[in-house]
N, C-alpha and C positions, 0 to 999 in steps of 0.2 A: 802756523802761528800768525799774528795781527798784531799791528804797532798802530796807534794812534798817528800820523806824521802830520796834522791840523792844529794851529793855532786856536786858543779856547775866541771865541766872540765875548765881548764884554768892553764895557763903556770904558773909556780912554783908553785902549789900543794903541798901538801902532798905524799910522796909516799913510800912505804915499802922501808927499808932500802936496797939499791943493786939494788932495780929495776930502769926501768929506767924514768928519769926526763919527765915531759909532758910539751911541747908547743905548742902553737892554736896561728901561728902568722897569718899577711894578705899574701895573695899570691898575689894576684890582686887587682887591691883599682879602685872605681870610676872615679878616677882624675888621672891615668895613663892608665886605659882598659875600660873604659866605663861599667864594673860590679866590683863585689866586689867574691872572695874566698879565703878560707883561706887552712892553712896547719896544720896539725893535727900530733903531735909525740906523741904515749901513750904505754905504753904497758898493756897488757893485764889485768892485777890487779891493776890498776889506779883508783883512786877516788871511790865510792860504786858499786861491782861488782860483778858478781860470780864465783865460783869456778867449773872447772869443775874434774870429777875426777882424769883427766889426769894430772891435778894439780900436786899431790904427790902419784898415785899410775901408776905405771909401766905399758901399755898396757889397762891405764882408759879410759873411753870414754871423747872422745871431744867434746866442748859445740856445736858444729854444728850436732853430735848425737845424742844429748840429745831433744826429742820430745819438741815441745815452750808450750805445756799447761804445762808444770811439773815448768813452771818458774812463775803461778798464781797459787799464796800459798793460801789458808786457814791458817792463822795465829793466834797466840796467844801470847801476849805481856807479857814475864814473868818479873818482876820488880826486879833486885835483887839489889837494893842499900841499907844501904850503901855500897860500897868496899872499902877495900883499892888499893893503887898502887901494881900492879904484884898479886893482891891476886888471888888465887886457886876459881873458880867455883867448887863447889862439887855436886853431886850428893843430897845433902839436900835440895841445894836452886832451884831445879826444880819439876814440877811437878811428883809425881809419874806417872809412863808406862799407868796403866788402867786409869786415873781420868785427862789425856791429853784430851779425847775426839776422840770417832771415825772421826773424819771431818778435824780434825787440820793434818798441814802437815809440817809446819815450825812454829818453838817456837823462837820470837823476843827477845833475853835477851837486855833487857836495864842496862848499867852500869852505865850510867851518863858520861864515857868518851867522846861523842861525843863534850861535852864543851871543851875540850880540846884540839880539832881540829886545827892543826898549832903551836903546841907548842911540847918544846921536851918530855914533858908529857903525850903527848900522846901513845908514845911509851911504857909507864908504867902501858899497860891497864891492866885489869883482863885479866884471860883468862879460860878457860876451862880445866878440870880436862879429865883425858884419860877415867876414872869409869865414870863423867856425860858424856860424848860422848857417851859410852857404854848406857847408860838409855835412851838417845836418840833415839838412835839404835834400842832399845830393841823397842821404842815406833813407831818405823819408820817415826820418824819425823827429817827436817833438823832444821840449824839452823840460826840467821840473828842474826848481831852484831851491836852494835855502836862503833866497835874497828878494830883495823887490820886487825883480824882478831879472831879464837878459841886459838891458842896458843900462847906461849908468844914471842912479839918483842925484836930483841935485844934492848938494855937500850941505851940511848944517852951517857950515863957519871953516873958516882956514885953520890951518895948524901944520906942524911939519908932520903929526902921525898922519898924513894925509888927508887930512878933511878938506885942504883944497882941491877943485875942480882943476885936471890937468888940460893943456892947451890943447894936446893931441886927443883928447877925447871925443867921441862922435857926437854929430848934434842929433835932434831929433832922433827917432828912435828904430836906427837900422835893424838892429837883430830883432825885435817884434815885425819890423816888417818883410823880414826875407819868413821867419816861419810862418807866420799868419795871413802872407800874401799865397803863400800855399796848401792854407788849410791845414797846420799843424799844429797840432797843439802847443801851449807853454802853460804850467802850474807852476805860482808862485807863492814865498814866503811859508814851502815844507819845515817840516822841523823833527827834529829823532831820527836823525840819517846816520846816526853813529850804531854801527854792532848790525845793521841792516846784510844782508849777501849781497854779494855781485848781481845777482840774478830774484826778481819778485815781480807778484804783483802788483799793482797801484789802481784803487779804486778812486776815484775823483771825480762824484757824480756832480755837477750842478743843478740850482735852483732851477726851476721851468718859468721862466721870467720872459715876460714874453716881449722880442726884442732887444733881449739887452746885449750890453757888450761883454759881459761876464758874469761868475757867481762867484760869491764864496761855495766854498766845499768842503764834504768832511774827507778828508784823505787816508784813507788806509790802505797801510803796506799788507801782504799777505805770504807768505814761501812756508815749505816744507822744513821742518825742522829737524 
């Protein structure tokens, strides 16, 4: 079976706070040029994507270095609901290093956020602790989000459902850089991770852009039914 798990592309999106805005308007239309194209503005981290190292680490490789089989995961879909807003991922709610499985390569944490998709609640996702990136690591596996991304978005506005930014939250952006300072993957802002198996594949090819620090992707789940 095949699950769509990609956000559609299309003008006013969602998109990391600062980055830039996406529009897919017409360029050409039937009834003025006799064909139809369109124009396309995105950047790089738009809609479900991946990261490449060059992301946030200094002289990282670019997703046009990065071999296309390493973007067909061997995945594993770890559940960790409930969360709260901005709550800590820790290092408990993952698999231990040995009992991942020699095969797995990408651990899908599901948070439940991608419901939130287009709201400024979204921005209040879980995120990842700098110690579970670490067990990660240790396991050599990347990771695929239904959020921003592994660390925390800035907050829209305060409020007590937590939209404010907590004191204890890390700065800058540890968990992208313990996985991508080792060449591991991270796919961000999945979506249809409900009814999914424990166990799939995940296809997440990106764009051949050459130099960049990521793509969008089209992200398809794949397992035996």
């Amino acid at each position: 079976m095949f699950r769509d798990c990609s956000r559609p592309i299309e003008t006013g999106m969602p998109t990391y706070p600062g980055d830039p805005d996406v529009t897919l308007e017409p360029d050409a239309t039937h009834e003025a040029d006799g064909y139809a194209t369109s124009e396309l503005r995105t950047g790089t981290h738009a809609g479900t994507h991946v990261d490449a190292p060059k992301h946030t680490v200094p002289g990282g490789e670019a997703i046009d270095e990065q071999a296309i089989g390493r973007f067909a995961f061997d995945a594993r879909l770890v559940d960790c609901r409930p969360l709260d807003p901005r709550e800590p991922i820790t290092p408990g709610a993952l698999p231990e290093p040995d009992a991942i499985g020699p095969d797995v390569d990408l651990l899908v944490l599901r948070t439940g956020w991608e419901s939130h998709w287009g709201t400024d609640r979204y921005r209040d996702h879980p995120y990842l602790t700098e110690a579970a990136a670490e067990r990660c690591r240790a396991a050599g596996v990347g990771v695929g989000l239904d959020t921003f991304g592994p660390d925390p978005t800035p907050t829209a506005g305060g409020g007590a459902d937590g939209g404010s930014t907590g004191d204890d939250e890390p700065d800058g952006t540890p968990a992208h850089d313990v996985l991508l300072g080792h060449s591991l993957p991270i796919v961000e802002n999945l979506c249809g991770l409900d009814g999914l198996p424990e166990r799939f594949r995940l296809y997440a090819f990106p764009l051949r852009l050459r130099g960049a620090d990521g793509s969008p992707v089209r992200a398809v789940a794949e397992w035996e039914k």
